[in-house]
N, C-alpha and C positions, 0 to 999 in steps of 0.2 A: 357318718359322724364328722369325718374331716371337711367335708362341704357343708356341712352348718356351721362347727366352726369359725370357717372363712366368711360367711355370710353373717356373723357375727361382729366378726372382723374389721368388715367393710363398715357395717353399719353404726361401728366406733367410730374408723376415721370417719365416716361422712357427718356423724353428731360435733364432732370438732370442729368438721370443716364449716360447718351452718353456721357453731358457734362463730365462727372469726368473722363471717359476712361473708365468704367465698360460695360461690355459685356448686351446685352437685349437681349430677345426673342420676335420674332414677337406678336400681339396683339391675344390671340385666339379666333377672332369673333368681333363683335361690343360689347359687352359688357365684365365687368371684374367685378367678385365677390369682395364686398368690403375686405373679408379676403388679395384676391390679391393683391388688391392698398395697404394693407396695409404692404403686404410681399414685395412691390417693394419700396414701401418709407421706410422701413426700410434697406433696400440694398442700398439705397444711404447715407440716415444716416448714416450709418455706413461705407460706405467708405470714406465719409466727414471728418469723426474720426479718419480715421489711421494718425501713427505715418505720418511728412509731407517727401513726395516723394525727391524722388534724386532732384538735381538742373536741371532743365529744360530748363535756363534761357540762355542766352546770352553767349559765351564764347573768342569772340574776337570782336576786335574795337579798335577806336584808344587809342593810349596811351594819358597819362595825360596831359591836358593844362596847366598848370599852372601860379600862377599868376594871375587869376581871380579874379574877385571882384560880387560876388552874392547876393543879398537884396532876405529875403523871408520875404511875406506878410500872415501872419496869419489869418484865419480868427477868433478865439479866442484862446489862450493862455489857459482856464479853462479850454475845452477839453481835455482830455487824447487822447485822438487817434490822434489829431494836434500834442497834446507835444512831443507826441511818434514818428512823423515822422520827426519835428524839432531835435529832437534828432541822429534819422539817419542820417540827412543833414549833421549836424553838427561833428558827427564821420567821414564821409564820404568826407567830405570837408576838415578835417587836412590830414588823407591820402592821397587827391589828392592836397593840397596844394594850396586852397583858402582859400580868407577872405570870411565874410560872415554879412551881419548884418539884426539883424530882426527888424520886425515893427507887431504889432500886433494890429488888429482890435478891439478886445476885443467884437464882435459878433455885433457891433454896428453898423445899418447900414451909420451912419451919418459918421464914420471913417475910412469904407473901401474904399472911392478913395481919401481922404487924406490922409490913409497910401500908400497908390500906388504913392502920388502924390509925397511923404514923400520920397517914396523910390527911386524913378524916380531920385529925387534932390540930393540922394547920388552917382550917376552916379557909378551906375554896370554897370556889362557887359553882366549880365544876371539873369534873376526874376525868382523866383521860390511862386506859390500860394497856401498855406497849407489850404484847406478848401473854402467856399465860392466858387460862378456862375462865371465862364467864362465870360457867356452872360451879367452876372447884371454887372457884374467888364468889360465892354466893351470899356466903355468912358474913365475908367482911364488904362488900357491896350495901347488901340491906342498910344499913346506917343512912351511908347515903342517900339513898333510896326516899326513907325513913324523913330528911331534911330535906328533899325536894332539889338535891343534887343531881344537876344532868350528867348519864355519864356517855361517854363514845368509846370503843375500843380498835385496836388492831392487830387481826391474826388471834381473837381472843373465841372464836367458833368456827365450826366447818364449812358455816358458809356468812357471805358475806348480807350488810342490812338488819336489821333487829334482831338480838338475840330471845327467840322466843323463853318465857320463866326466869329470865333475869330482867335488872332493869337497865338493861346498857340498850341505849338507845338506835345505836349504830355498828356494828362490825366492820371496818373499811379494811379492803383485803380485792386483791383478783381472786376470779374464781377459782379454787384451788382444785377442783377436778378436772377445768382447763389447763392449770398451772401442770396437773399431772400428766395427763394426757399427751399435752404436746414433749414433756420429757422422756416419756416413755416411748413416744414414734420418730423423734429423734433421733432416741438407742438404735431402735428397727431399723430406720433411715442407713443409718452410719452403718450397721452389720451387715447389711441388704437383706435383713431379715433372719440374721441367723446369732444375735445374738443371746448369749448366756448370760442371767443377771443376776446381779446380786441387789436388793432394799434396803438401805438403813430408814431406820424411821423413830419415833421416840412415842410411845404409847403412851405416854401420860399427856399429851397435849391431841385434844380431837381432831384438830386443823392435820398435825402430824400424821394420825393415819386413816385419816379420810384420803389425804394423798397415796399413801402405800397402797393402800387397798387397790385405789384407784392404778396404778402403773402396773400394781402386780395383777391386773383384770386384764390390763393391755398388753402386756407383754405376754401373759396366758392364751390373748387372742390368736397371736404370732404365733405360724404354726411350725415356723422354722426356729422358734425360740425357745430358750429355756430358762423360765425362771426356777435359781439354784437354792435359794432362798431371802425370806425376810428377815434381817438383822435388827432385834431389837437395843438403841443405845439411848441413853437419856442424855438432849443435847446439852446439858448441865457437866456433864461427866464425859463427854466426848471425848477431849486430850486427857483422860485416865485410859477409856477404856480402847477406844479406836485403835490402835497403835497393836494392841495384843490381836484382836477382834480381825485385823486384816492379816494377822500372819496365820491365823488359826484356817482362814477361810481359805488365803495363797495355798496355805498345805492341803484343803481340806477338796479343793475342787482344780486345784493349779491350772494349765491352759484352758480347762472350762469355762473359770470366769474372766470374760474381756469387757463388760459393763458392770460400772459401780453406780444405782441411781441412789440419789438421797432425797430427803426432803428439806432441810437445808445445807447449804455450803460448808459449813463450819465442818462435817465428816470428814470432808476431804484433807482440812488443814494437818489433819493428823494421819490418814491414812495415805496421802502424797508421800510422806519420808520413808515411810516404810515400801511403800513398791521401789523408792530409790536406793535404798540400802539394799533390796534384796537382789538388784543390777536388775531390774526388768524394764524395756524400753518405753517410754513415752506410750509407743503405737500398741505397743500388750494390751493395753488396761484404756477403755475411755470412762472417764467418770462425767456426770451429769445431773445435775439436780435444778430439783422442782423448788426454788428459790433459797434465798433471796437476793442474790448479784453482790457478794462482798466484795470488799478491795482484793481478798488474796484468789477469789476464782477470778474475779477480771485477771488479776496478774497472771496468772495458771492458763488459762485460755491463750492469752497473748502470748506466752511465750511456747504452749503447745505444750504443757508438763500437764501429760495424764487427763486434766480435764478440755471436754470439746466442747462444753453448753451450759449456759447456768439460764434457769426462763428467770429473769430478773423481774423485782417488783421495784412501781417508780419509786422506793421508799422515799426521797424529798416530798415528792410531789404528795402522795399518802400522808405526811405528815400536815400539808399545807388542808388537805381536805376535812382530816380531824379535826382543826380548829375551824375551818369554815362549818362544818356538822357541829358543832358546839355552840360557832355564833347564831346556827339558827335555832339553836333551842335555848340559848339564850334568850333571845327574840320571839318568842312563842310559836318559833314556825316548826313546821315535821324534818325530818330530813331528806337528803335525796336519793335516790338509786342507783346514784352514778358509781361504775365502777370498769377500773382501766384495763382494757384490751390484754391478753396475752401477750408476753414482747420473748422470744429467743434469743439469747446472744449467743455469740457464734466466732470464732476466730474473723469471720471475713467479714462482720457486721462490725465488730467492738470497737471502731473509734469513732462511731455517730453516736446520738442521742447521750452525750457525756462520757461513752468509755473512757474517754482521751483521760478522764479526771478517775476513770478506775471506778463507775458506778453507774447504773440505766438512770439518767435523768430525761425525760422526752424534750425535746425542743416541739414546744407545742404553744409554748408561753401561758402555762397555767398561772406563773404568779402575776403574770399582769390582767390575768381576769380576773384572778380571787381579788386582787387588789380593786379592780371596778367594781367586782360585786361588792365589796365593804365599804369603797365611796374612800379608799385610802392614798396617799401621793408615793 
């Protein structure tokens, strides 16, 4: 059993590893020495890390429509990784030369199809969903729909590209089973395989635990590891609940757990104070999660408080692609496939590709291509 396992193992990292583009060697035999799994999930860590790759992305489509009028519905505003692609839109959208107005859910689910319904009644020409279910946002989508409203979303399904049974045109998101993956061999990485995990995750969002599943399969893989369990928190209620949630678990499993993964950052903002009140060191506890590269895990990272990894998503850049995926359906074209590379940050990576500003933005010069592809100065 232990050699299947392992041979299970292997054949996680090596699927990761293909995904990044890194070269593998066939398997040698049904089983693999844990040293191995551990020299292959380190090869993909570490090519997760490098500096981020040339521009991969799209380089022609139509030019700019302009004159548009675009509502994006948020699904909370307190997120960093929403503000962060809100913020894209918004750079993105004077370049190409729309208006834009938001509405924001504030995680609530009583107000996400009154802000759709909100936004509907501003009469755009096209919705864009920062956060929040495709499928739960169904009812108030339809409308849209209904008026021949294009819509895109972000982080609004499991996986990235059209969300099949609704009509969002686009999901733009890394793949978030690579998002998970390379968080969960990070952990391995850092423990040399030995470590004890704990999941937060938030079940009402699919993207949320199509990741947990996925890191809690990984770290299952590890056969020197132990996942202690999956914490379910609603990232809405985070700074309510996190705070009790880590001293329940500090009592519950005390020197067992030395890895916190989450699915986003925002866990940590609340469960950092608490491993500092309770005098546990920095090097006790690593925490790591499978996005999105906030301002407070960059600062966490850099100064080496508890967390060692966040896999950041370009949220600028992701925002600059929503509205280029708009203007092509404004323009009666399809959209594209294009979707951004796994990026790890890392204490010894975090002041390339924007850390220095506390965020993964790639120096790759995507705005000056979306800007040729829309024909803009």
């Amino acid at each position: 059993m232990r050699g299947l396992l392992l041979a299970w193992s292997c054949v996680c990292v090596l699927s990761v590893a293909a995904a990044q583009g890194m070269p593998t060697a066939p398997l040698p035999g049904t089983t693999v020495a844990a040293k191995d799994y551990l020299a292959e999930a380190k090869r993909v860590v570490d090519v997760a890390a490098q500096p981020a790759a040339p521009w991969n992305g799209p380089r022609n489509g139509p030019r700019a429509q302009p004159g548009k009028r675009v509502a994006i519905v948020a699904e909370d505003l307190r997120n960093g990784g929403i503000v962060g692609v809100v913020d894209g839109v918004l750079e993105a959208a004077k370049v190409i030369g729309w208006s834009v107005r938001i509405f924001d859910s504030g995680g609530t689910p009583d107000l996400r199809l009154k802000m759709l319904a909100n936004a509907l009644a501003s009469h755009p020409d096209g919705l864009i969903i920062v956060g929040g279910d495709a499928r739960a946002l169904l009812p108030g989508l339809r409308p849209f729909a209904e008026r021949s409203i294009p819509i895109v979303g972000w982080h609004v399904a499991a996986q990235p590209g059209p969300v099949p049974g609704t009509p969002v045109a686009m999901n733009v998101e890394t793949d978030p089973l690579e998002v998970a993956r390379v968080t969960a061999l990070a952990a391995i990485v850092q423990s040399g395989g030995h470590a004890g995990v704990v999941i937060f995750t938030d079940s009402n969002f699919r993207i949320a635990q199509t990741k947990a599943d996925e890191m809690a399969a990984v770290v299952r893989e590890c056969s020197g590891c132990t996942l202690l369990e999956v914490h379910d928190v609603a990232i809405s209620r985070s700074q309510e609940l996190m705070p009790g949630a880590t001293r329940t678990l500090l009592a519950r499993y005390g020197k067992r757990w030395t890895h916190a993964l989450a699915v986003n950052d925002i866990y940590f903002d609340y469960a950092a104070p608490v491993l500092t009140q309770a005098g546990m060191p920095s090097a006790a506890m690593a925490m790591l999660s499978a996005g999105d590269g906030s301002e407070s895990a960059f600062l966490r990272i850099r100064a080496g408080t508890f967390q060692t990894g966040t896999v950041a998503e370009p949220l600028n850049l992701h925002g600059w692609q929503l509205v280029d995926e708009m203007n092509r359906l404004f323009a009666g074209r399809g959209v594209t496939d294009y979707m951004v590379p796994v990026h790890l940050v890392t204490a010894e990576n975090i002041a390339a590709d924007g850390g220095d500003r506390l965020l993964y933005d790639p120096a790759d010069g995507y705005r000056d291509i979306y800007r040729r592809i829309w024909q803009r100065p």
